[in-house]
C-alpha positions in Angstrom: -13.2 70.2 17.7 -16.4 71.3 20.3 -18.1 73.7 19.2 -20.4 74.8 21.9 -23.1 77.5 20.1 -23.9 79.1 16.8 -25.4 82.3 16.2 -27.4 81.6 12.4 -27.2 85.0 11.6 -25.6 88.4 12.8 -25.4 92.1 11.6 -22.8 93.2 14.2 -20.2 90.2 15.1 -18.4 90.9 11.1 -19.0 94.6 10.9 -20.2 95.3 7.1 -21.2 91.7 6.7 -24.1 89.6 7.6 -22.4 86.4 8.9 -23.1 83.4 11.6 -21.1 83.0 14.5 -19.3 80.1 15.9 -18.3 79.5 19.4 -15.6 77.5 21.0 -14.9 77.0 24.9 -12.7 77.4 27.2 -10.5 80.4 27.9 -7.3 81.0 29.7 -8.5 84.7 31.5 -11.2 85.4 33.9 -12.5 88.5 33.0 -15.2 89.4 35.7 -17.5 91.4 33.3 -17.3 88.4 30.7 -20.7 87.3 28.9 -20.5 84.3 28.0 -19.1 82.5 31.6 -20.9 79.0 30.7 -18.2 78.9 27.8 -15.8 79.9 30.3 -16.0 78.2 32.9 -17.9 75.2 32.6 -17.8 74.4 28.2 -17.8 70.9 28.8 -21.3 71.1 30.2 -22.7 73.4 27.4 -25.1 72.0 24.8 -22.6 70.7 21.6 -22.8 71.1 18.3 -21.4 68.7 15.7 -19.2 70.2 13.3 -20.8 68.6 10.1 -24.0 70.2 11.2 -22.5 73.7 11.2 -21.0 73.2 8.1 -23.6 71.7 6.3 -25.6 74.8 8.0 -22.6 77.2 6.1 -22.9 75.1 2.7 -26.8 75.8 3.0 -26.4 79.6 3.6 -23.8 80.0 1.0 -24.9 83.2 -1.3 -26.9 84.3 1.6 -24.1 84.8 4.3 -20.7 86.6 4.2 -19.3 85.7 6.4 -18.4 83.7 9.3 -17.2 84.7 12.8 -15.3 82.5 15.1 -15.2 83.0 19.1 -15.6 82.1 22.2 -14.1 81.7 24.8 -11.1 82.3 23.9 -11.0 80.1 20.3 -7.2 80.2 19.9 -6.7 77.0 23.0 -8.5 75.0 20.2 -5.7 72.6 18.7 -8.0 72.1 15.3 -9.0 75.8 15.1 -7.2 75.8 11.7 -9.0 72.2 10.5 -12.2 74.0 11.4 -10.9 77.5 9.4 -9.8 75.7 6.4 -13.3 73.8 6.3 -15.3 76.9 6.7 -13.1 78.4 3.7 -13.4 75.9 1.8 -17.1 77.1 1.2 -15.6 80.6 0.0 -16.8 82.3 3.5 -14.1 84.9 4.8 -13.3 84.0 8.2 -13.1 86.9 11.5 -10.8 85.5 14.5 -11.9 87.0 17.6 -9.1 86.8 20.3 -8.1 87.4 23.8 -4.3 88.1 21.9 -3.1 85.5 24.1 -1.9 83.3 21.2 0.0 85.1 18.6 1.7 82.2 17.0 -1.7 81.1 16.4 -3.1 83.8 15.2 -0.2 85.0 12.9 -0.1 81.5 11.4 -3.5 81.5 10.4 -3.1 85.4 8.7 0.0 84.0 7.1 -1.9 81.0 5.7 -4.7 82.9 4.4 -7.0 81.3 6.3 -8.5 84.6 8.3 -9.8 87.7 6.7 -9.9 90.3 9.9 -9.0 89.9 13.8 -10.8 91.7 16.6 -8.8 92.0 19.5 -10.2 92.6 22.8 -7.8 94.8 24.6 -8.8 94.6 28.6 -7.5 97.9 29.5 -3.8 99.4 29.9 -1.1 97.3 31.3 -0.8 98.3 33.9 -4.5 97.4 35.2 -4.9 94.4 33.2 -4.6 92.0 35.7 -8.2 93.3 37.0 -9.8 93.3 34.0 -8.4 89.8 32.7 -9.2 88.2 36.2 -5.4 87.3 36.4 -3.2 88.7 39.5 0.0 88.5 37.2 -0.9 88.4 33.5 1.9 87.7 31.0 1.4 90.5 28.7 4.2 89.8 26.2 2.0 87.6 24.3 -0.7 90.0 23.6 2.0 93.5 22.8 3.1 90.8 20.0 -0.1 90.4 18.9 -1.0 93.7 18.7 2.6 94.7 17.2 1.9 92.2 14.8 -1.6 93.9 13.8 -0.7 97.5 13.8 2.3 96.8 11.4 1.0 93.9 9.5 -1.7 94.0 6.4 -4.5 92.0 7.9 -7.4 93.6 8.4 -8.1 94.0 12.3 -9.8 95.8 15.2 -9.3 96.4 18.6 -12.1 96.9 21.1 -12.6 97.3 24.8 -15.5 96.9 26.9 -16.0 99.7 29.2 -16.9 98.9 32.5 -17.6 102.0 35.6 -16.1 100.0 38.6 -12.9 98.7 36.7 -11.5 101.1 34.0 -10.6 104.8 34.9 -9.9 107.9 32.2 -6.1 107.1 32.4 -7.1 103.6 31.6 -8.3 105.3 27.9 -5.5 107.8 27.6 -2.9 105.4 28.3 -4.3 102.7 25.9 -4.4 105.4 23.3 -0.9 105.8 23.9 -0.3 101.7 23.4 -2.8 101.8 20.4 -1.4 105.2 18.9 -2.0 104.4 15.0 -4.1 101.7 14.9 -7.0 101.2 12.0 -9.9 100.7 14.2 -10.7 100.6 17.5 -14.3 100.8 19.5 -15.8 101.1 23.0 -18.1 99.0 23.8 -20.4 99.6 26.6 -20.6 97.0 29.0 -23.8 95.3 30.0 -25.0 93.3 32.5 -26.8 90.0 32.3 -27.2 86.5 34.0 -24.0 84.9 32.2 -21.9 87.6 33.4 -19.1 86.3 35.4 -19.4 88.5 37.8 -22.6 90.2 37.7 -23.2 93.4 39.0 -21.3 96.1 37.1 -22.0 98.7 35.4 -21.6 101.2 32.5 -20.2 104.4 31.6 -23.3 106.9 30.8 -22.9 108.1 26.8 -21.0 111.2 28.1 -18.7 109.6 29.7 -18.0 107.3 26.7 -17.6 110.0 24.4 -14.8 111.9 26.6 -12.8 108.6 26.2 -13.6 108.6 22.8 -12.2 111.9 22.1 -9.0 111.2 24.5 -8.3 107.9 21.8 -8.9 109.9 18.7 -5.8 112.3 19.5 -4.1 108.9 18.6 -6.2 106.7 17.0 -8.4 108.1 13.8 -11.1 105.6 13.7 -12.5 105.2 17.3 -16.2 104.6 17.5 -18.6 103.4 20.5 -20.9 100.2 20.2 -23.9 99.0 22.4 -25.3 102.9 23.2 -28.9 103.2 23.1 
C-alpha cells in the first residue's frame, strides 16, 4: 500500500466529524477540473508516506479524532485498500470511502464487511455528458449506476456530490441527474475552484445564483441537496 499524502486534521472531508485524511494514487478517469492531478497522473513521483507512520499518527490521535477519510485518486485501484481499512479500524476510527463509483464490488464488499461507515460518491454529471466531465470519450457507466443502485437502496450511510464547473455542466445536466438521483439521502454542489494542480486549469464556476437554481431543480427529487465551497 502507497499512500501518497495525509491531511492531520479536517472539519469538512467527514461531514459532522473532525477526522484526517488519507490519500492513495492513481485513478482510472481524467477529469479535466480534477485537484489533485499529481495523484493522478504522476503518484509514483509524489512524496510517500509509510503506512506505520500514519497509523501510529491514528493510534496517537485516538480520542481526539473521529474519524478517518480515505481518498485519492481514485482509492478503490488499491489491491490492499481493505488491509489498510481493517488497520485503521482496528483503532475504533469509522472509516469514509470516497469513490469515483467505478468499483462496486469493492466498495459493496467493504460495506458488507463492516469495514466503512459512509461513501461519498462523486457523480461527474448525467450520462449522457459524462464522458467530458470524467476525461473518457466512451466511459463504461454500468459500474457506477450499480454503485449508486447499491447506495440508494442499501443501509450505508452515503453521499453523492458534484462539482460544478461553467464550461462543462449545463442546467439539464442538474435536472437530469436529479432524475438519476430521485430519492437519494444526500447530495451537494460543490463549486468548482481553480488552482495549480488542476488538470486542466482554467475553468470556472457557477456564481451563487446560479448554484442555487440547480439546487432547487434537485430538491424537486432529492430532499437533502446542499452547496459547499460558496463564500
Amino acid at each position: 500500500m502507497k499512500i501518497y499524502g495525509l491531511n492531520k486534521t479536517t472539519l469538512l472531508d467527514y461531514p459532522g466529524r473532525v477526522a484526517a485524511t488519507i490519500f492513495l494514487g492513481g485513478c482510472n478517469f481524467r477529469c479535466p477540473f480534477c485537484q489533485n492531478s499529481g495523484l493522478v497522473l504522476h503518484p509514483s513521483q509524489q512524496p510517500e508516506i509509510a503506512v506505520e507512520e500514519v497509523l501510529s499518527f491514528l493510534k496517537k490521535r485516538q480520542g481526539i479524532l473521529e474519524g478517518v477519510c480515505i481518498t485519492g485518486g481514485e482509492p478503490t485501484l488499491s489491491a490492499d485498500l481493505e488491509d489498510l481499512i481493517r488497520d485503521i479500524r482496528a483503532l475504533g476510527y469509522p472509516v469514509k470511502l470516497d469513490t469515483n463509483g467505478t468499483h462496486p464490488e469493492v466498495l459493496i464488499s467493504l460495506a458488507e464487511k463492516g469495514l466503512i461507515q459512509k461513501a461519498a460518491v462523486d457523480i461527474k454529471a448525467c450520462p449522457e455528458n459524462y464522458g467530458a466531465l470524467c476525461g473518457l470519450s466512451r466511459p463504461d457507466l454500468a459500474p457506477v449506476m450499480e454503485t449508486v443502485d447499491y447506495l440508494l437502496h442499501g443501509s450505508l450511510d452515503y453521499e453523492f456530490r458534484t462539482t460544478a464547473v461553467k464550461e462543462l455542466h449545463t442546467e439539464e445536466d442538474f435536472i437530469k441527474i436529479g432524475r438519476w438521483l430521485k430519492g437519494a439521502r444526500a447530495y451537494y454542489l460543490q463549486a468548482y475552484r481553480d488552482s495549480e494542480e488542476v488538470l486542466q486549469p482554467g475553468f470556472s464556476s457557477f456564481s451563487a445564483e446560479e448554484l442555487l437554481r440547480f439546487r432547487s431543480i434537485l430538491k424537486e427529487t432529492i430532499d437533502l441537496v446542499e452547496i459547499r465551497g460558496v463564500d
